[in-house]
N, C-alpha and C positions, 0 to 999 in steps of 0.2 A: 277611473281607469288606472290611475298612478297606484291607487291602493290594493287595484286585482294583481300588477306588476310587481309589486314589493312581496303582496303575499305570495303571488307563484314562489316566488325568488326562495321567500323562508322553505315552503314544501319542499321547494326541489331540493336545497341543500340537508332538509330534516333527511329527505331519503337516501339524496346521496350518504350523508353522514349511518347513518340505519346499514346499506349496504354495503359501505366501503370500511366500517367501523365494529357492526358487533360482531363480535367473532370470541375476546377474551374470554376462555373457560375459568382456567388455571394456571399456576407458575411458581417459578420460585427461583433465588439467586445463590450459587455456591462459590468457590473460591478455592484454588491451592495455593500454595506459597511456592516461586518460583529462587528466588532471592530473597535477602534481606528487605527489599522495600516493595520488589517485586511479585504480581501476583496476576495469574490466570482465572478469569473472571466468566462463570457459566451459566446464560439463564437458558431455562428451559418453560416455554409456554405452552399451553393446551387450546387449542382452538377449535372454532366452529370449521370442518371443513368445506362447506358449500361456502365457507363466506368468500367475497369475491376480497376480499380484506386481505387474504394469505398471499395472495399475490404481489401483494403493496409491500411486505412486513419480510424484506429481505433483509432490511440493517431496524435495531430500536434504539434508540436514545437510550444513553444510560447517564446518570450524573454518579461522578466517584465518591463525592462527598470531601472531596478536597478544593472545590473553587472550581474544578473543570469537571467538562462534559464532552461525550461525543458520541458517535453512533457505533452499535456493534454490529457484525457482521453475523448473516446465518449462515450454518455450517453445514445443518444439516435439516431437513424436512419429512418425519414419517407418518404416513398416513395408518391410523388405527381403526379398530372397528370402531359403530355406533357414530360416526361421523368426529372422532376426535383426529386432531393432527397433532405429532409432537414436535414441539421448532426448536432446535439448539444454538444459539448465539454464545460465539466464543470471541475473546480481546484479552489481552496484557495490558495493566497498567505498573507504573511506577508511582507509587507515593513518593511525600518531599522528605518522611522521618514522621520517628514516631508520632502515634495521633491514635485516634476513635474516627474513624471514617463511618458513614451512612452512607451505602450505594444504593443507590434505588432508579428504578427503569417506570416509567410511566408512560402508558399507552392510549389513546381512547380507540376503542372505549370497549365498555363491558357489553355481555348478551343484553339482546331486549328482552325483558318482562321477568328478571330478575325476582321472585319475589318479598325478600328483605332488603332490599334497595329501591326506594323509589325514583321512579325515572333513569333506571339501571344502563338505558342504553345511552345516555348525554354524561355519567360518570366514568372518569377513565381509572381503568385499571391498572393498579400500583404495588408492587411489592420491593421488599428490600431485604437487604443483611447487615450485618455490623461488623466492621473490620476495624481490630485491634492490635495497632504495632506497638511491640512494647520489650525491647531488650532482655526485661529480667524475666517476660513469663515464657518469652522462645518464641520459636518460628509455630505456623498455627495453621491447619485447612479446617473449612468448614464442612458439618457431615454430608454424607452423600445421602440422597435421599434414593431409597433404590424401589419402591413401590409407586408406580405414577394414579397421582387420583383420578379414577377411572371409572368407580362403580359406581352402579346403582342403589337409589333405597324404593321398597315398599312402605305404603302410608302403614301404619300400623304396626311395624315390625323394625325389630333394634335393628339398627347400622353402625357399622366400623369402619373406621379407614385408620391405615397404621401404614405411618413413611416409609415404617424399615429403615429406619437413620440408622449410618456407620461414618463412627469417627475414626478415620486412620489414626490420628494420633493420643488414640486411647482415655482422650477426654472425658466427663462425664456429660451425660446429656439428659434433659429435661425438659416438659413441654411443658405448655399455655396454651389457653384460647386466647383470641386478639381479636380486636374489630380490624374489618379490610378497609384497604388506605386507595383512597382516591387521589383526587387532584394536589398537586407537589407533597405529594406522599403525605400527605395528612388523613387523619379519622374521616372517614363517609357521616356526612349529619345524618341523622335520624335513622342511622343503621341499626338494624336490633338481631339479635340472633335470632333464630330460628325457633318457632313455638313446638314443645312435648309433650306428652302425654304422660312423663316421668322426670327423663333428667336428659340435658345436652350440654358436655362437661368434652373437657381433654384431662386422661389421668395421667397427671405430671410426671410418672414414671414409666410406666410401658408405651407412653406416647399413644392410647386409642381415642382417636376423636369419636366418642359415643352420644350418636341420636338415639336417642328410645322415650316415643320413636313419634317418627312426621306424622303428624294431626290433619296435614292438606297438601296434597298435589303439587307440582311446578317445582321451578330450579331455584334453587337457593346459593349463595355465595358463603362460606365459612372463613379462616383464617387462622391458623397456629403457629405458633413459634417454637421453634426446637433451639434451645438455649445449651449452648458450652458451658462448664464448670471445668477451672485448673488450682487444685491446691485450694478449695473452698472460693474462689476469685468468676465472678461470670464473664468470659473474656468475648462473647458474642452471641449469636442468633442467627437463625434462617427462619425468615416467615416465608408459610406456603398459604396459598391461597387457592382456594376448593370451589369449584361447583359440584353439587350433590342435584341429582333430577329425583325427584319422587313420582312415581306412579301407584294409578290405581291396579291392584294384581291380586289374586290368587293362590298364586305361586308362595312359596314358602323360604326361606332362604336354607341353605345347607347348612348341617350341624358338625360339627368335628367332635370325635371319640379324645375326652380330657389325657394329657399329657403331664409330664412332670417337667421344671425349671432343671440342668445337669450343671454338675461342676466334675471335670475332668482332668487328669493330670496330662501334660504335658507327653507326647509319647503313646497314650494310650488309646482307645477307641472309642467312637459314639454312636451306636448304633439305635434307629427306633422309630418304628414304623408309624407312619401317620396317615389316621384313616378319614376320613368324610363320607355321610348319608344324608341322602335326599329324600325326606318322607314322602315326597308324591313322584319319587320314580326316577328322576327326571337324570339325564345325562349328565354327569359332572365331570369338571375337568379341574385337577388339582396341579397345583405349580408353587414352587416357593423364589420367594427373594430374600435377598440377608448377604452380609459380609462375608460367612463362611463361605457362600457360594460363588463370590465375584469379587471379591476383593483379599483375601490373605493370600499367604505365598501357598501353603497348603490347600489344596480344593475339596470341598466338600462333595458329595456327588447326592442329585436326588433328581430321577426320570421322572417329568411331568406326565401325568396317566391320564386316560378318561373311562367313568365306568358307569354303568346305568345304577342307579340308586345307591350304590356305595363305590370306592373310589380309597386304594390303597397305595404305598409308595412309603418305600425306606430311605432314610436321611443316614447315609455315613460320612463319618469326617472323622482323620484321626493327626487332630493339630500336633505343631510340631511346637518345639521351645518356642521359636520365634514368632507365633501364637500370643503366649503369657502376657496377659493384663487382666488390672483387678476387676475394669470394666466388661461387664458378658457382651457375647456375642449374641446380638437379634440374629432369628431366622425367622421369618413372615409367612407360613403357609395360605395359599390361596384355594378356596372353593368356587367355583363357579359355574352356576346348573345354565341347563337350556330349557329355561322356563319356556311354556309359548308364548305367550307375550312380550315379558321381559326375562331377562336375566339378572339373577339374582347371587351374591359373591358373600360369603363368608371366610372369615381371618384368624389366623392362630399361629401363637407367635412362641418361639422357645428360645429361653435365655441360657446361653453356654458357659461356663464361666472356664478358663482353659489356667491353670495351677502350673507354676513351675516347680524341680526338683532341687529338694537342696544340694548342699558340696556331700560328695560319698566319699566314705573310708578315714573319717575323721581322725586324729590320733592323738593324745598330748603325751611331752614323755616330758620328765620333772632333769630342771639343770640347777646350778646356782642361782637360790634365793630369785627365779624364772621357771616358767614352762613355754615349749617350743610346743606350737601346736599346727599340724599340717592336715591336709585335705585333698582331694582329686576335685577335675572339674570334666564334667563331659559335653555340657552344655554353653556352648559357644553365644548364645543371645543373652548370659547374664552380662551384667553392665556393672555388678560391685556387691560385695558381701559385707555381710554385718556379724559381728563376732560377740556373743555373749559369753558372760562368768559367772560364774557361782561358787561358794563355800558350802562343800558338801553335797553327795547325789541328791539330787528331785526325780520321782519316778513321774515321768510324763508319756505320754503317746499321742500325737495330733490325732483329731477324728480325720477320714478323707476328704481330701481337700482345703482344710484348717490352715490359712495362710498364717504368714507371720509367725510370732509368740505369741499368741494372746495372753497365757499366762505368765509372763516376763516378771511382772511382779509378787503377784500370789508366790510362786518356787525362790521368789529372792536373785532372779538374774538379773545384773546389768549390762547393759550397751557398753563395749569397752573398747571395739573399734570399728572403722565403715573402712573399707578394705577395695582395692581395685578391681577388675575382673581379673587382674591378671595376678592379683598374689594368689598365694596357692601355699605361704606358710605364715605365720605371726609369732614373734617371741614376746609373750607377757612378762613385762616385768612390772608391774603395775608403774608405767610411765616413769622409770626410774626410781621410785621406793623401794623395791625389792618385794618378793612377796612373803609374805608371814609362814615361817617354819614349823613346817606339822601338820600344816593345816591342807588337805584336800580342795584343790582348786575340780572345778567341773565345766566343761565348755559346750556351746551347742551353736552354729553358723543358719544362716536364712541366706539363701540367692536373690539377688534382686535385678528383677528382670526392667523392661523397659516399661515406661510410663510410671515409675514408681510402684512395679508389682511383684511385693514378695513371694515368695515358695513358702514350703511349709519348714518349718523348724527340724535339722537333723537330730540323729542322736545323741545323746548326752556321752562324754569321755571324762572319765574320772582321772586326776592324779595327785599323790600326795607329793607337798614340796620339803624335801630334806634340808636340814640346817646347814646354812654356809658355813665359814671358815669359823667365824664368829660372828654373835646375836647378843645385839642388843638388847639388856632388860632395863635400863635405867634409863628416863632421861627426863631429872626432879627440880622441881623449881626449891632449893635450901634459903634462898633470899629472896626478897623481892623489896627492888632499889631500881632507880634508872641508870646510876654512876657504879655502883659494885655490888651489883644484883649475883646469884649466886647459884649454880646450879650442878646438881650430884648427875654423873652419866655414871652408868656399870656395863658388861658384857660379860657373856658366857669367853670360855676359854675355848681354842681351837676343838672341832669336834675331828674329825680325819685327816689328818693329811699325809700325802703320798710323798711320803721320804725318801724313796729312789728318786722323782722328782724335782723336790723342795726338801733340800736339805739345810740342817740349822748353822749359822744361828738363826732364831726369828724374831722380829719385829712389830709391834702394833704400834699405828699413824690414827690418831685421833685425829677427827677433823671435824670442823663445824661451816653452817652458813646460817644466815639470817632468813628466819621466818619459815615459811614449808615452803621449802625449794630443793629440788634435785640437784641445782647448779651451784660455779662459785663457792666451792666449798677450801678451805685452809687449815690445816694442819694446826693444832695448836697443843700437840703434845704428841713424845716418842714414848713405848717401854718396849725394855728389851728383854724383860722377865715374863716369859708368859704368863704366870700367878697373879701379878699385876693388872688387875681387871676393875678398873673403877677410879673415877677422877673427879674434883672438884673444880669446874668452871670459873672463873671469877673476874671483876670489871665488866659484867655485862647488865644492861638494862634489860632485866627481866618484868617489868614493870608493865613496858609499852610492847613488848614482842616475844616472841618463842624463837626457840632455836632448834635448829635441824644436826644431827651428827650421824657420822657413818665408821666405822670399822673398819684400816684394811690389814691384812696382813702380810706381811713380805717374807723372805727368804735371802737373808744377807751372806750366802755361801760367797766364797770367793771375791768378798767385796763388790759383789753383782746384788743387784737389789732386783729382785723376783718378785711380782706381787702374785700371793697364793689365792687370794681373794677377795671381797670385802661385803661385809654384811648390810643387811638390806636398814634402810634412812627412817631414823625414828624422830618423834620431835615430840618436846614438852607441850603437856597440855595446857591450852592456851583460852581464858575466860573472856567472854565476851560479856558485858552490862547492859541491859536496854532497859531505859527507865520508862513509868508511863503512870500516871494519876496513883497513888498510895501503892503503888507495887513494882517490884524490879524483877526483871524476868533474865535467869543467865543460860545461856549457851554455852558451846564446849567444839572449838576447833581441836585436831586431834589427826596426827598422821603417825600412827606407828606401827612394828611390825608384830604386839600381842594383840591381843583379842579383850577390849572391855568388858565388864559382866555388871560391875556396878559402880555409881558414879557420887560418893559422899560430897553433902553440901557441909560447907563450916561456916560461921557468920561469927561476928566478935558480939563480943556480949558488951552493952552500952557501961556493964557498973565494972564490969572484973578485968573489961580490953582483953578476958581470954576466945578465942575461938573455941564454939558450942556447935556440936553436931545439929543440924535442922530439918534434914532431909537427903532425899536420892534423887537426883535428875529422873523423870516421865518422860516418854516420850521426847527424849532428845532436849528436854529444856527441863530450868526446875523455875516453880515461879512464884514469890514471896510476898506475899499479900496484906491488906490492913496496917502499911505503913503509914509515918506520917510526911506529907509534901514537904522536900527542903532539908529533912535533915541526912544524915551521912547516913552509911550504910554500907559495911565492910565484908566480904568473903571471897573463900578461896574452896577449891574442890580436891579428892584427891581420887585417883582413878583406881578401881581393883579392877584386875586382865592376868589373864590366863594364856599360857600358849598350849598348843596340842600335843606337841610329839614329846613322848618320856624323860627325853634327854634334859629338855627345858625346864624352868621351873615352873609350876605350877601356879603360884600366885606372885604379884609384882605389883608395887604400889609406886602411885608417880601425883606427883604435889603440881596445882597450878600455880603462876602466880595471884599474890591480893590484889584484889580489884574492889574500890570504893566508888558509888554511886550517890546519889540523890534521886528520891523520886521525883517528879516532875507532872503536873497536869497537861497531857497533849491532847485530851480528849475536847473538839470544838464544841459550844453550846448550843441549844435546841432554836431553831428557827423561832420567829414569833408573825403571829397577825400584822400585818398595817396596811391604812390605806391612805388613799393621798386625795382631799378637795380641792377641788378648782375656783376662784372668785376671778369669773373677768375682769369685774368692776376696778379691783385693787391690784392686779396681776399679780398676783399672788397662787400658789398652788400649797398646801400644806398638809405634812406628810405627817400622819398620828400611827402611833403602836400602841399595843392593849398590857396589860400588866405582864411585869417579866417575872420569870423564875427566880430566885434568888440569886441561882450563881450565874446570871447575865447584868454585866455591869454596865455595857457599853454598847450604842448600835449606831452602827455605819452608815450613811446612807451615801448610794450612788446614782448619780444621775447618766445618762445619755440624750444628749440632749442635739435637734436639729442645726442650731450652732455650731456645736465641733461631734461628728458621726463621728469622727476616728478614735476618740481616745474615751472610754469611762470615765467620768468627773467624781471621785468623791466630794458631795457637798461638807461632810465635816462626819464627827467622833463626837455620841455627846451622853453623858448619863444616860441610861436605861430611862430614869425615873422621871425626867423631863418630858418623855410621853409625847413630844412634840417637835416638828420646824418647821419653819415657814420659810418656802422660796419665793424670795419677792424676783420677780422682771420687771423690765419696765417694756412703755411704749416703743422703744427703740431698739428692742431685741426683735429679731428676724421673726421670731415665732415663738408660742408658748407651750408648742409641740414637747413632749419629752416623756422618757421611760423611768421609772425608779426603779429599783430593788435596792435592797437591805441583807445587812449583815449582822451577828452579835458577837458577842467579845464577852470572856469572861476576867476574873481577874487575872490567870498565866497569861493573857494575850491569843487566847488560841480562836479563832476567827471561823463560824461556822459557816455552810454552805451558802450561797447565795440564794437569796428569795427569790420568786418569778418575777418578773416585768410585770408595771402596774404602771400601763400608759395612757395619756390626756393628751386629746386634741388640742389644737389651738383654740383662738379666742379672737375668732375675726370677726374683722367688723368693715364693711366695704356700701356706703350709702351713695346710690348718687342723687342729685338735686332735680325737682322738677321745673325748674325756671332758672332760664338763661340769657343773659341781658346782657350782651357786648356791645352795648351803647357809646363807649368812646367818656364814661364819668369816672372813670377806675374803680369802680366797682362790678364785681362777677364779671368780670369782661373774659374770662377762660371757663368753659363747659369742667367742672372736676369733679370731684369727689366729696361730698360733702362729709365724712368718718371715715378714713382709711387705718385698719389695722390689721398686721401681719399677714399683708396680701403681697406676693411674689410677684406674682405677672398677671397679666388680663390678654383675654383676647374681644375687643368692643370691638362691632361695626354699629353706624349712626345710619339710618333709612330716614330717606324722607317721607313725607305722607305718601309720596305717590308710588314709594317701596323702593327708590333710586339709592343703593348706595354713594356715602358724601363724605365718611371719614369713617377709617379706621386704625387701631393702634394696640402696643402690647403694653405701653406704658400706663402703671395703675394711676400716675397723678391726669392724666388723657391731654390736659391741657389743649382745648380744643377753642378756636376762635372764630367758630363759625363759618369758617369758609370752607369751599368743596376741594376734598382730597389731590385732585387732579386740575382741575381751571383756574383755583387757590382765589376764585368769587368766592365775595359774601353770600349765603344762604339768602332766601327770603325769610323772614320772621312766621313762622308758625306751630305746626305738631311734627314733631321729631322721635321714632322709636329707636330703640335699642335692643342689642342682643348682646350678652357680657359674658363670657364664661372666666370665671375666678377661679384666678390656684393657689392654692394656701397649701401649708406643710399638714399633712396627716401625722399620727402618733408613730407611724413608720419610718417618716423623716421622705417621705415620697410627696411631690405637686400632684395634686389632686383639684379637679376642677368642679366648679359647679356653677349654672347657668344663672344667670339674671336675666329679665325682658322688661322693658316699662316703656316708658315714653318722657318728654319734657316738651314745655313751652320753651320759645325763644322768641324774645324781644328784644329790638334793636332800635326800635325807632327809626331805621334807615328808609323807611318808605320804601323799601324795596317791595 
């Protein structure tokens, strides 16, 4: 009778649970950013509408993934066709500060008869998102998903379903398949995806969860994730979680007439008709979802139609600036026939991509040894421009829609400034150098819109820069010393000056600073002869540094000193030495205002100590090879450059300082073989390598060992040729646990990459005794261990024969004297089992356990 009362009990509550529980179709969790820590949190579920469950499911449980939980409120409840509901739950939470939060809502439970879940309706259903607070990457919402999983599939025939994910904030987004998450949001066991007849895949970039196609009948459960990307960084996730019904039909699904993917400018129009036909006739009804239609500030417009066997409707939208990202715009059209039986829904999706325009009416006009170069702005959503240079026209034309420069390098332009939205002029002076006389600077500007999305590249503005007051042609390294190093400067002589202005006498101010610097500069010679063009520096350590000089000239009328102008910042050429196994490789620092052409090496000759021609700098370095390690090696460069405009000279020659090296072996040596034996017996472990290369002299070995986890041990440095060490331990090390790897060493010292880990278990040993005599003779009068080695802890219980627990303990030596755990009586003498689980150190440095069972005698002679 007790047993019919119990089992009623389980039914009734199976069925209450059955009706008050299966309901879970679908769902998924999103999030805006309210504030800084702040954030409005939205799930949205799909349910069974006859279930009497809807009723109950006013508030769901949600855990924020910060330590708290609490229930959310529904907001709203719409009833759909085919018996779907859609429930909207909305809450605010506050986080404590930046974090990785997991939200997740769990429910029970799923539909009954689920069929890739087994026992679908005692599984509760769980989805989540991932919220990332994080100062440097910015404020964040997750996308909206604007297609609700709703359709149907026939057995035999491909299905789609596409979210239609839109990221306000212009993120990148990407999808996956997932396994759906049951109980505390963990993996469902024994879930499997769903069986095909081809392939059941999510394509990680148009986001289409494609079956092709159901093999068998019933509902099935899917799961995807739509993954954020910021700046290459994955800053989160929305998993959606799907039920797909499959029936037996007929029916055919609707086919859509193929499209093209648009990129559009800014301003412009997008016009294009999208058709669907239903090969058996059937009524269709077309509709789209997508961002452009429900979410930008501009609206797109497209009339949901319905038509018997085909089915037309034009999609226009003509975004505005404030549109532009590099990320396209989904739009999701829908088909969906009135099969008789069922209905059946076809998807097609077009990607927008919306271009901004660059700065219009570009201009440069040429000043002193600078150009001022201005622009118009008509578009209010740029956020900041970017300003390139070049020497000399590049004929370029973006194709439509060609964001960015992409050829910035090919045409030889550089990036030379990132500019505000709100400037609207730039005077180049190349950052205080001045710019090089003669020479045709060319400019070209990119908008940059929000989320990081460039326009296309304006047109190119030509100007040639006319020579200032005076130009530098000289600045030569004559000595090279640290204490009275020595250096030739020259300069062209005034080219125009405007004498109703600046009247004479005139003045040239020689000035210098240290290194390549625009700043800090000091005076260190007057002339007051214009003729007078060229000076010899002296007391300077030309050795260790280069020097910078400038040009000005003045206008001493009236004992008023007038500066006319000053010519653009030249500096001696300055050798850099990088030594490396039999060869020195030199470089060439260099800020001046001619134009190099070619770059003579000179080396000193080991017999004559004269400097010998040896070569021309490649590719920006020159590099001297088949030396020998250790000994000296001397030279110095000198520069041929050219300026452009007539006035100049033509060719200008500028000396580095000498610069002596040594080569040096930095190259590490080649790894080698070893391995390492174990002898428990001796505790010992010994580590062997195989024959070395020649140039490996020395090898390292490093332990990690259970003992000390925190730091690397090198055991020692020992000849190559020794082949061999032996790590002794002994009995009283904790454990024989440990990792090696190795290093080589050649004779420079240079220390190659480290070997992999070549790690050994311990060497335990843990016996216990089968006879126990706590007889009162002092001997075995404690239950222990008869060999304990490198055993951590234990977990023993002692049973009597009659299965009565009588002692237990964690301690390995057990020390046990026969009396019971609890009464602290002597046992009676006879058969005693055991269960022992042993933790010893694994090669990970991790307690790892493993089980013992046996028994013992115990004799006591107590007549008990």
């Amino acid at each position: 009778m007790i047993a019919r009362i119990v089992i009623s009990i389980i039914l009734s509550f199976s069925f209450m649970q059955a009706v008050f529980a299966t309901h879970n179709r679908a769902g998924e969790i999103t999030y805006r950013q309210i504030s800084a820590n702040t954030y409005e949190i939205t799930i949205v579920t799909y349910t069974y509408t006859p279930s009497a469950a809807n009723e109950y499911r006013g508030q769901l449980p949600i855990d924020w993934g910060d330590g708290t939980m609490s229930y959310v409120q529904r907001v709203e409840e719409i009833n759909l066709p085919d018996n779907y509901s859609k429930n909207t739950y909305v809450a605010q939470h506050t986080y404590p500060g930046p974090g990785v939060y997991k939200i997740v809502m769990e429910d029970p439970n799923r539909n009954l008869g689920i069929k890739n879940i087994f026992d679908s309706v005692n599984i509760p259903f769980s989805i989540s998102t991932t919220l990332k607070i994080d100062p440097i990457l910015g404020g964040n919402n997750t996308p909206i998903l604007l297609n609700p999983p709703l359709d149907k599939a026939a057995k035999g025939q491909r299905f789609v379903h596409n979210p239609a994910a839109y990221d306000i904030d212009g993120d990148s987004l990407s999808y996956s398949l997932a396994v759906c998450r049951g109980e505390n949001g963990e993996e469902i066991q024994g879930y499997s995806f769903p069986a095909s007849s081809k392939e059941f895949r999510v394509d990680s970039i148009n986001g289409d969860l494609i079956w092709d196609a159901p093999i068998e009948v019933g509902s099935y459960n899917v799961a995807m994730h739509i993954e954020e990307w910021r700046d290459g960084v994955k800053i989160g996730y929305v998993a959606r979680d799907i039920q797909i019904e499959v029936y037996e039909t007929n029916n055919n699904v609707p086919v859509f007439e193929p499209i093209q993917d648009i990129c559009v400018r800014a301003g412009d129009s997008v016009a294009i008709t999208i058709t669907a036909n239903d090969v058996d006739g059937n009524t269709i009804f077309l509709s789209a979802r997508g961002g452009p239609l429900e979410e930008t500030s501009v609206k797109a417009t497209f009339a949901s139609k319905m038509g018997v066997g085909t089915v037309s409707s034009d999609f226009v939208w003509v975004p505005s600036s404030h549109e532009v990202r590099t990320q396209p715009y989904t739009v999701v059209f829908k088909a969906v026939d009135s099969g008789a039986d069922i209905s059946l829904t076809a998807l097609q999706y077009l990607n927008i991509t919306v271009v901004g325009h660059p700065p219009q009416t570009v201009t440069a006009q040429a000043q002193a040894s600078s150009v001022h170069v201005q622009w118009n702005n008509a578009e209010d959503a740029v956020t900041q421009f970017f300003l390139y240079r070049s020497r000399n026209p590049h004929a370029y034309t973006p194709e439509y829609c060609e964001t960015d420069f992409p050829n910035v390098l090919a045409l030889q332009y550089d990036k030379i400034a990132t500019l505000s939205h709100e400037s609207l002029e730039f005077i180049d002076n190349d950052e205080g150098w001045g710019l090089t006389p003669g020479t045709t600077y060319c400019y070209r500007l990119v908008s940059d819109y929000a989320y990081n999305s460039p326009s296309y590249v304006s047109q190119e503005v030509c100007v040639e820069v006319t020579p200032a007051v005076s130009v530098l042609t000289n600045v030569s390294v004559e000595h090279t010393a640290c204490d009275n190093g020595k250096m030739f400067v020259s300069w062209t002589m005034p080219f125009d000056i405007d004498t109703t202005i600046y009247k004479p006498p005139y003045r040239y101010s020689l000035l210098r600073t240290d290194g390549f610097s625009v700043l800090n500069f000091t005076e260190i010679a007057q002339f007051t002869n214009l003729t007078d063009t060229s000076f010899v520096d002296t007391a300077l350590c030309t050795q260790n540094m280069s020097y910078s000089y400038r040009v000005d000239l003045y206008s001493d009328a009236d004992g008023k000193p007038l500066l006319i102008g000053s010519s653009p910042i030249s500096s001696s050429p300055f050798v850099k030495i990088h030594s490396s196994n039999k060869q020195i490789r030199l470089t060439l620092d260099s800020h001046v205002s001619w134009i190099h052409d070619t770059i003579f090496v000179y080396k000193q000759n080991e017999t004559t100590l004269a400097f010998d021609s040896v070569g021309i700098f490649q590719n920006n370095e020159f590099v001297d090879t088949g030396l020998e390690n250790l000994q000296d090696y001397c030279y110095y460069v000198i520069t041929s450059s050219h300026f452009q405009h007539a006035k100049m000279p033509q060719r200008v020659y500028n000396n580095s300082q000498i610069l002596c090296s040594q080569p040096i072996d930095t190259i590490p040596p080649e790894l080698i073989d070893f391995t390492v034996l174990q002898n428990c017996e001796t505790y010992t472990h010994t580590i062997q390598w195989d024959e070395c290369d020649p140039d490996i002299e020395k090898v390292r070995i490093y332990v990690k060992s259970c003992d000390d986890i925190t730091d690397d041990v090198v055991l020692g440095t020992f000849d190559a040729s020794k082949k061999q060490y032996i790590h002794q331990f002994t009995e009283f090390n904790s454990t024989m646990s440990a990792c090696y790897y190795i290093t080589t060493l050649d004779a420079a010292g240079n220390e190659s990459n480290p070997s992999p880990d070549t790690c050994l278990y311990t060497c335990p040993v843990y016996v216990l005794p089968t006879i126990f005599t706590p007889n009162a003779d002092g001997e075995n009068e404690l239950y222990k261990p008869a060999h304990n080695r490198y055993v951590q802890k234990i977990d023993l219980k002692i049973y009597s024969s009659w299965g009565d627990l009588v002692f237990e303990t964690e301690d390995p030596e057990i020390l046990w004297d026969g009396t019971h755990y609890t009464t602290h009586k002597k046992m009676p003498d006879g058969v005693f089992y055991y269960v022992c689980d042993v933790y010893e150190y694994w090669a990970d440095c991790t307690l790892q356990p493993r089980t013992l069972a046996g028994f013992f005698h115990m004799f006591s002679d107590s007549g008990e």
